[in-house]
N, C-alpha and C positions, 0 to 999 in steps of 0.2 A: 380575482385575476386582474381589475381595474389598476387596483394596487401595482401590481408586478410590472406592470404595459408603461405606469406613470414613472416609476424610478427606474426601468429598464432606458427611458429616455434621457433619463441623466449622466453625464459621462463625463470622465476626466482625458483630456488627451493631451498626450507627446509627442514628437518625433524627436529620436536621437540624433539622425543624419537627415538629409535630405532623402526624397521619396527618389525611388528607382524610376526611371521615367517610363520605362517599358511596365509599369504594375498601376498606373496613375488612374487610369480608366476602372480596373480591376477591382482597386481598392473601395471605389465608388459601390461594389455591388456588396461587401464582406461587411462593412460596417451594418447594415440595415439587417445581414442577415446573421449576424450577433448577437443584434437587440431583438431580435427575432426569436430567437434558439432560449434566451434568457427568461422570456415569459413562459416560451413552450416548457422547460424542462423546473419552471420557478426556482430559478437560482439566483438567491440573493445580491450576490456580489461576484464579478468575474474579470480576470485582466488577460488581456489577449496582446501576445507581440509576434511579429512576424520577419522574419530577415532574408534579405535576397544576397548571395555573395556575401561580400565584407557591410552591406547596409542595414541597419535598421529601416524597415518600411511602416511598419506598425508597431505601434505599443499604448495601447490605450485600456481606459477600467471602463465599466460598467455597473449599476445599479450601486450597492453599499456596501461598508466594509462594515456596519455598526449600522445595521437595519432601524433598531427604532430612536437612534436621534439622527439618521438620515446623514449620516458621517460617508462620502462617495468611495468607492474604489479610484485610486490613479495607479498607473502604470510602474508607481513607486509605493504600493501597500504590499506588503510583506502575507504570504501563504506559507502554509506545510506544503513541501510538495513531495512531501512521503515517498513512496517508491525511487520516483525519480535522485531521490539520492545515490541508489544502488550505481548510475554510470558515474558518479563522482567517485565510490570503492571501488569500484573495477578499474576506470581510466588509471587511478594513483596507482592500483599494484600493477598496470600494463606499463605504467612510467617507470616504475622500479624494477621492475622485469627488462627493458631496453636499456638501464642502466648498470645494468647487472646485480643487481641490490640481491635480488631474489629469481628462482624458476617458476612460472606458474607451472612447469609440468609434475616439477619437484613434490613428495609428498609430504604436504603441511608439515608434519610433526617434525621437516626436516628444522624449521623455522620456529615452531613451541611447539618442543617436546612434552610439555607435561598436559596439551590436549590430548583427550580421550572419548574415542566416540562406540558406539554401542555396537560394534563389531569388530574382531580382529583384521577382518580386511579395509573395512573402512582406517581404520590406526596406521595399518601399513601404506595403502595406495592411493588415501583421498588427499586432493591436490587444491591446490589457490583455483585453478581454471574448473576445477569440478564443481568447487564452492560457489564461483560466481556465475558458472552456466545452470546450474540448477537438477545437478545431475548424480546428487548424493545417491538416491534414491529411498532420501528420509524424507519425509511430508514435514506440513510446514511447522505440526507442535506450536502454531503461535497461543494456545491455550497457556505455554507455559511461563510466556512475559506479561502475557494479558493483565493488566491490572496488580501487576506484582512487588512492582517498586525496586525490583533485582536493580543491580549492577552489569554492567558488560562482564564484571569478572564469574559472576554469580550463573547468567545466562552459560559461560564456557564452562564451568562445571557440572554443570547441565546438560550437556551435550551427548553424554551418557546413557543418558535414560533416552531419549528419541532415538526409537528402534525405528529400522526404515523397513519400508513395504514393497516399493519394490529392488531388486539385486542394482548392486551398482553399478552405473553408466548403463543401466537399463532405457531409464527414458526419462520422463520432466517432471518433478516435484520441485513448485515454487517452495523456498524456505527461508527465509527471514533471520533465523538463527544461523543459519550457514553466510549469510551474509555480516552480519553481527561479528563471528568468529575469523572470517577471514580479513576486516575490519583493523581487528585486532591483531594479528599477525602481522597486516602491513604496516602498522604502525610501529609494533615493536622489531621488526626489519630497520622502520627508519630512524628508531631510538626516539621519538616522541609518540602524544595520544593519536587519535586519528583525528580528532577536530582540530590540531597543530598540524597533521600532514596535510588534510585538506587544505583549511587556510592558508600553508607557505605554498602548496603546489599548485594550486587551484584560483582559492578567492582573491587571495592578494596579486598575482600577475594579471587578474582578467578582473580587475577597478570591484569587485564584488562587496563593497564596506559594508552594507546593511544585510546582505548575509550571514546567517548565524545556527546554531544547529539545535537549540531550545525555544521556545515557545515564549518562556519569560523574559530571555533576552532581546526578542524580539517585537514585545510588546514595548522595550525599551528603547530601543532603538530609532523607531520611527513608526508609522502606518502600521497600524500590523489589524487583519479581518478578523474579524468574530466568525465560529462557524456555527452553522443551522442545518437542521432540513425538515423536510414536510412531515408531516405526521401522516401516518399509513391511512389512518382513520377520520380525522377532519380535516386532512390537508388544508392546514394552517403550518406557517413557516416559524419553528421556533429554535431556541437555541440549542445548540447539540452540547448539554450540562453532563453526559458522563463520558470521561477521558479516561483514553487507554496509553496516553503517551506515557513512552518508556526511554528513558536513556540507555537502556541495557541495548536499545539494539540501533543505536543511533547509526551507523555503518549501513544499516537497512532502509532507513526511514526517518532519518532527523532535518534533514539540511529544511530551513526559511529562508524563500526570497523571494523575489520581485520578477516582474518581465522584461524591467529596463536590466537587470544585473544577471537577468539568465538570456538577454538578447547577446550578452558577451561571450557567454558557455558557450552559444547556437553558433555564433560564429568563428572562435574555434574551433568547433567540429565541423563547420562547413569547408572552410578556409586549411586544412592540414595540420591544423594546430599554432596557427599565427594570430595574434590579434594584436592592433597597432601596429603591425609591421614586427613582432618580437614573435620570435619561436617560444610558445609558451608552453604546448604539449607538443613530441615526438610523433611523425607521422605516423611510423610504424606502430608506435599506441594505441592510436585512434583504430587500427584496424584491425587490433589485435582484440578489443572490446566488441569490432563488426563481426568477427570469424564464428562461422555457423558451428556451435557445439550441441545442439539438442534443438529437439523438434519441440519447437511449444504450444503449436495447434495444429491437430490434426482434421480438424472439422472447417471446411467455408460454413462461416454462418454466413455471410454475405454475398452472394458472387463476384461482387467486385475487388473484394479481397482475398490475397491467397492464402497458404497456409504459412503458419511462422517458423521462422528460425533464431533460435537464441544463440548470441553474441552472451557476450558480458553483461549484463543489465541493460539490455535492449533487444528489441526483437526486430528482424530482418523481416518485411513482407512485399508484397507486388498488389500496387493499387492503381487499377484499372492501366494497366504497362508503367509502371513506374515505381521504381524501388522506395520505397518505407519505412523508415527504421524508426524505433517508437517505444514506448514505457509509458505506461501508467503511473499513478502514485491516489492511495487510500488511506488515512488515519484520520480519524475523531471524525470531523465533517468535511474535510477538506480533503477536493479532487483536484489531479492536476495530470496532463498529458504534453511529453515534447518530445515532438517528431521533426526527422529530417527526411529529406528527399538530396540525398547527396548527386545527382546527376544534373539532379535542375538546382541545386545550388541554391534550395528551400529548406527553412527551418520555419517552425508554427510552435509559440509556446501557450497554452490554455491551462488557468489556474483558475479555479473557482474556491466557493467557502459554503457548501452547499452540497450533503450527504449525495442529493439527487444529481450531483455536477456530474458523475463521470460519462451520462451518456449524452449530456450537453458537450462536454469538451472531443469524445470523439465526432459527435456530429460537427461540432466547429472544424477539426482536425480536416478530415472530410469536404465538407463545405467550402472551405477555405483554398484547399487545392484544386477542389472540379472548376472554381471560380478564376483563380491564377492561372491553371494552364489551360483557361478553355477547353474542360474535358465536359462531358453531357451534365448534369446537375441533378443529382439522386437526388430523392425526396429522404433524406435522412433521419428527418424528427420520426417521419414514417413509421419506415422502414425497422428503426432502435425499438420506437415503442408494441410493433406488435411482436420483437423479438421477446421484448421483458414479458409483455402478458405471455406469452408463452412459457418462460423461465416460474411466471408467478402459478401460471396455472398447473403445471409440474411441482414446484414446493408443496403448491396447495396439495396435491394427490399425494405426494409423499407423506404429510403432515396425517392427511384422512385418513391413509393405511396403515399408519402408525398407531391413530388412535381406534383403528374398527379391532387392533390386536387386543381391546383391553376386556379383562374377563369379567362381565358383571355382577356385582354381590355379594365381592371375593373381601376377605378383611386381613390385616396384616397379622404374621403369625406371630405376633407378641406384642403386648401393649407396647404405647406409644414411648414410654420411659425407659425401656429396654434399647433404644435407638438412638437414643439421647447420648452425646460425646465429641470427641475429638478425632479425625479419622485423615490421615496423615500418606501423601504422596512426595518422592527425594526430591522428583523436578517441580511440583507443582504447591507445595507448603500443606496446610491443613484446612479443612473443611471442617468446621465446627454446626454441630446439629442438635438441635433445643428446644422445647416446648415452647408454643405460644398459644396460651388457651385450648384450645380441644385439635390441636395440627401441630405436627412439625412444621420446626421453621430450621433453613440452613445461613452460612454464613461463610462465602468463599471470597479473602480479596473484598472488591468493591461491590460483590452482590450481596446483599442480603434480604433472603427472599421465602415467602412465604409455600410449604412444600403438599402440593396435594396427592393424595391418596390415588395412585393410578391401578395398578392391581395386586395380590399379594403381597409383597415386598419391594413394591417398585413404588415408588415416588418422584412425581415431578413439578419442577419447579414452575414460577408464572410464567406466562406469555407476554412479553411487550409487542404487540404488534408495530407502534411506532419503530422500535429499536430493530427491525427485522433487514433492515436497508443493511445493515453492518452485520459481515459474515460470523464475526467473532460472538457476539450475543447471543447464543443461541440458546436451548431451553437445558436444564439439567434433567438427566435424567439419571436418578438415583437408584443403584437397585442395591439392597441389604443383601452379607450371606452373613450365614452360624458357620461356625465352629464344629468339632464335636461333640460338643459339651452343650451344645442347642443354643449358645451365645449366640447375639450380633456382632462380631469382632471384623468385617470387613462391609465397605463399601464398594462398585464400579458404577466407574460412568465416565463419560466423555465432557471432558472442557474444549466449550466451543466445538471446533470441526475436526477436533483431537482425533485421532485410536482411542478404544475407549483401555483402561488401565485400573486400578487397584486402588484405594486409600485404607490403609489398615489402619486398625485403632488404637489410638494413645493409651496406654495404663495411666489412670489415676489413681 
């Protein structure tokens, strides 16, 4: 922890404008409790900006962007801020929508016809604003980009096969893919890709140059962080080396940038959509991305917070009397959270490079506002962490009653050669399955992993405890059927936090 205390003190700072004079005192208290929040939650590298009205007040790094040659975060090192791209998709089709380009009410297929989704009513009725409020009533299926190397074209044919679970405009299923495909829609609305409609409508009017929506361009570009996170088991901070970034769903999840070039996003959304004095987004936009379509939490975990309402790629809350609006963002090891307070005429952007950031960045989120508007000062690191033990001590129970199902002394009903093949799903490719000395071993994508013997015809794959921070990782769990003919001819199991589905088996 010595370690984390000593580069937590090292920082890079900027100011874009001058400090707000009303925040001057304030500010004195947010910096300490940054460096603060960075040992508690050991997060390698983190850049934090803050805008009042039309000003930048804050934008500073913290700790490293490139841990072990001690390379610093500045306020100009480049993150994924994953999720947080979904209000760049939405604003663009709320801009084309005020322009009359398109209807969000309209249903999609009015726009690409040749999407198909796994219901006739979904085909007929589901719309741009259903897509981006989160209200298909398809789950998120990200099992099916995980580590796939698809295409955005690839993911829409795809779309198919994700059967939803609950009825439509039922209620909230985050979905990635629905964000992906409506993406895609807006773009072909505007007759270019979407990383051309973002960039003309978005980065280029609001100064965004080192903004970019790949990982490798942006290593190009300039600063760009390494991501890490702690290992479940020696908590040691190391590198987060297996990547699920996907272009197929870039619309969901791609955009790279800074706190100095999203302090200019913050104040467009603060300001009506002006910045420099230019009308750069349509006010009516901005509000059309606010308007409550789904409930996205129905539980206080905190009492200070209320319960949410989804907009467009944002969620609407009430933090301790004061409105909220807010998104997260998760990919590879990089966290990121940007909140506004449109009443107080607050915006707080927190980026980290550190699997363990996201409860560092709401604590900062949090923090950061009891401090500004002299509200009471929640013990936040608190607070989060006896949330997680709680969340961890539930995985754990669920994990234990999982494994108290398994029948002891039981063997598979056919040698291990009889299991041995190719076993093939439309959305998800092929799972190839193979002898490796006296076990199965499988081979799905980027895993390949060795498969042990859980009961009869169930097989499950290893445990990464480290890898358990990321929802997507989770354990396979394999189970064999026969045929009539007393063959192995199918596979089920669920990828990642999938439904679970079918792999039938390839003829050789």
């Amino acid at each position: 922890m010595r370690a984390f205390t000593t580069f937590c003190l090292f920082v890079a700072f900027s100011l874009a404008h001058a400090q707000a004079p009303a925040f001057k005192k304030e500010l004195t208290k947010i910096d300490p409790y940054l460096q603060q929040l960075m040992t508690d939650w050991q997060v390698a590298g983190s850049a934090v900006g803050i805008v009042y009205k039309d000003w930048v007040i804050f934008s500073k790094g913290f700790g490293f962007r490139d841990f072990d040659n001690r390379l610093p975060v500045t306020s100009k090192t480049l993150f994924g801020i994953a999720s947080n791209s979904k209000l760049f998709t939405s604003m663009a089709a709320a801009m084309l929508h005020e322009e009359k380009k398109l209807d969000l009410d309209k249903p999609v297929r009015t726009y690409m016809p040749e999407l198909h989704f796994a219901t006739g009513e979904l085909d007929e009725k589901l719309t741009l604003r259903d897509m981006l409020s989160h209200r298909s009533g398809v789950p998120r299926w990200d099992g099916v980009w995980m580590g796939s190397g698809y295409t955005l074209q690839e993911i829409l044919e795809r779309l198919q096969y994700m059967k939803p679970t609950l009825g439509f405009r039922e209620g909230y299923l985050y979905n990635n893919n629905m964000y992906a495909a409506a993406g895609a829609v807006t773009a072909k609305v505007n007759g270019t890709t979407w990383e051309q409609l973002i960039q003309s409508k978005l980065f280029d009017p609001l100064d965004m140059k080192l903004s970019t929506f790949r990982f490798e361009d942006a290593a190009k570009r300039g600063e760009f962080a390494k991501d890490y996170l702690v290992g479940k088991v020696d908590k040691k901070l190391k590198e987060y080396d297996l990547d699920t970034h996907c272009d197929c769903w870039a619309p969901a999840a791609a955009v790279v940038s800074n706190v100095d070039e999203l302090n200019n996003w913050v104040v467009a959304l603060l300001n009506g959509g002006k910045y420099k004095g230019k009308q750069v987004i349509q006010p009516k936009a901005i509000l059309e991305t606010m308007k409550p379509n789904n409930i996205a939490s129905k539980e206080m975990v905190y009492d200070e917070v209320f319960y949410g309402l989804y907009g467009m790629g944002r969620t609407t809350t009430d933090y301790k009397g004061h409105i909220l609006v807010s998104h997260g963002g998760v990919i590879s090891g990089y966290r990121s959270t940007i909140a506004v307070l449109p009443k107080d005429s607050v915006g707080i952007i927190v980026l980290t490079n550190t699997a363990q950031g996201t409860p560092m960045a709401s604590a900062a989120v949090y923090g950061i506002v009891d401090r500004l508007l002299h509200l009471d000062e929640s013990p936040w690191t608190a607070k989060i962490k006896k949330e997680l033990d709680k969340q961890d001590k539930k995985s754990s129970q669920e994990r234990d009653s999982l494994r108290a199902l398994r029948v002891k002394d039981t063997k598979p009903s056919h040698g291990l050669a009889d299991y041995v093949g190719t076993y093939e799903h439309k959305a998800y490719g092929k799972i190839v399955v193979s002898i490796d000395g006296n076990q199965l071993r499988m081979k799905h994508r980027l895993w390949d992993e060795a498969l042990e013997h859980f009961h009869y015809d169930q097989f499950w794959s290893t445990e990464y405890p480290d890898m358990a921070i990321n929802y997507s990782l989770r354990v396979y769990k394999l189970h064999f059927n026969t045929n009539e003919a007393g063959k192995i001819d199918k596979l089920k199991t669920r990828v990642g936090g999938d439904p679970e589905v079918e792999f039938v088996r390839v003829k050789e």
